[in-house]
C-alpha positions in Angstrom: 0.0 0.0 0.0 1.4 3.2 -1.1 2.1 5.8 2.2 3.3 9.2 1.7 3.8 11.5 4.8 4.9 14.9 4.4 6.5 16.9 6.8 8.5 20.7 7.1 5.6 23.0 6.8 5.1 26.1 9.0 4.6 30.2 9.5 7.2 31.9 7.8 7.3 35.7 6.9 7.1 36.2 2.6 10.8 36.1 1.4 11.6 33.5 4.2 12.9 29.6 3.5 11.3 26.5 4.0 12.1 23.0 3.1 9.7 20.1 2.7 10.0 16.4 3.0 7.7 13.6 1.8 8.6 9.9 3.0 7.3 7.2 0.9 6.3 3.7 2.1 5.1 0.7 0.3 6.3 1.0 -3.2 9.8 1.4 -4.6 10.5 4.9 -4.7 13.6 4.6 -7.1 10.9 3.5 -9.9 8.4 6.3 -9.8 8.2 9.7 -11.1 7.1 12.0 -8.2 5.3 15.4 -7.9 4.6 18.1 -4.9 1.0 19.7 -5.5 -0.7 22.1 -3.5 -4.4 23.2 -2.7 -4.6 27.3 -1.6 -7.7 28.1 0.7 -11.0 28.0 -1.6 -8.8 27.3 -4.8 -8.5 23.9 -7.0 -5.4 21.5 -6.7 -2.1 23.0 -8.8 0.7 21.5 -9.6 3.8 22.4 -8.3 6.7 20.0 -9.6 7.6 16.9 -11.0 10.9 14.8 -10.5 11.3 11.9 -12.7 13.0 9.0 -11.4 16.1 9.7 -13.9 16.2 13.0 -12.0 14.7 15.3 -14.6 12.5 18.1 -13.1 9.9 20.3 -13.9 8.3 23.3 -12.7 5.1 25.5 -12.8 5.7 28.9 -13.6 4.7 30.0 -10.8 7.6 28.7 -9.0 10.0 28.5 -11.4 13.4 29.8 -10.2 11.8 29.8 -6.2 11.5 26.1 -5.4 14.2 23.1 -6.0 12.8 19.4 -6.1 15.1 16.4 -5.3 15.0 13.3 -4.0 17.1 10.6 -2.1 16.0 7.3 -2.9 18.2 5.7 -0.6 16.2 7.5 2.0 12.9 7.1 0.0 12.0 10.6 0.3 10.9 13.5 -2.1 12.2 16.9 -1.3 10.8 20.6 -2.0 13.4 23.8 -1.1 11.1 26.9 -1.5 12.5 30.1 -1.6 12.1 33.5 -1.6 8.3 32.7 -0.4 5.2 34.7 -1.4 1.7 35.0 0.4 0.0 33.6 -2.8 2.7 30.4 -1.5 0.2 30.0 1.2 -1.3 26.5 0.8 -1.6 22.9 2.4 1.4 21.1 0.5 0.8 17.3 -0.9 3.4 15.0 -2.5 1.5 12.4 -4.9 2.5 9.1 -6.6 -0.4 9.1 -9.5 -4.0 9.2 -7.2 -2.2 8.7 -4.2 -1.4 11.4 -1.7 -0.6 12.3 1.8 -1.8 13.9 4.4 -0.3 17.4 3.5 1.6 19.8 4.9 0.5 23.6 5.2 2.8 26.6 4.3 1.5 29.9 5.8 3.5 32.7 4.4 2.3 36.1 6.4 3.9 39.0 8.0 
């Protein structure tokens, strides 16, 4: 059974760091192409970024040149650096293997 728990959200002011993790149980992680996706209060699901298992990644605009995906498949877990953070950031965070996701993890950017 797939598992994905995410972790690393939190409060941070807009320009400010943070750096999520997703660990993956039950399938074999070195196989899979992974993605981070997030859901904004009152707004659909929108994809953030895609690493493929070669390593290739992928980007929305939005985030383009802000946020670095990697992952560690020794340690069977996705990664998202996201930088220089905006309030339109704000959002519960969700790494996804096809239909499956976890429980999410929300990024609040305020002042």
């Amino acid at each position: 059974e797939v598992q994905l728990v995410e972790s690393g959200g939190g409060l941070v002011q807009p320009g400010g760091s943070l750096r999520l993790s997703c660990a993956a149980f039950g399938f074999t992680f070195s196989m899979y192409d992974m993605h981070w996706v997030r859901q904004a209060p009152g707004k659909e699901l929108e994809w953030v970024s895609r690493i493929n298992k070669d390593g290739t990644t992928f980007y929305a605009n939005s985030v383009k040149g802000r946020f670095t995906i990697s992952r560690d498949n020794a340690k069977k877990t996705l990664y998202l650096q996201m930088n220089s953070l905006k309030l339109e950031d704000t959002a519960v965070y969700y790494c996804s293997l096809g239909s499956s996701r976890g429980q999410g993890t929300q990024v609040t950017v305020s002042s």
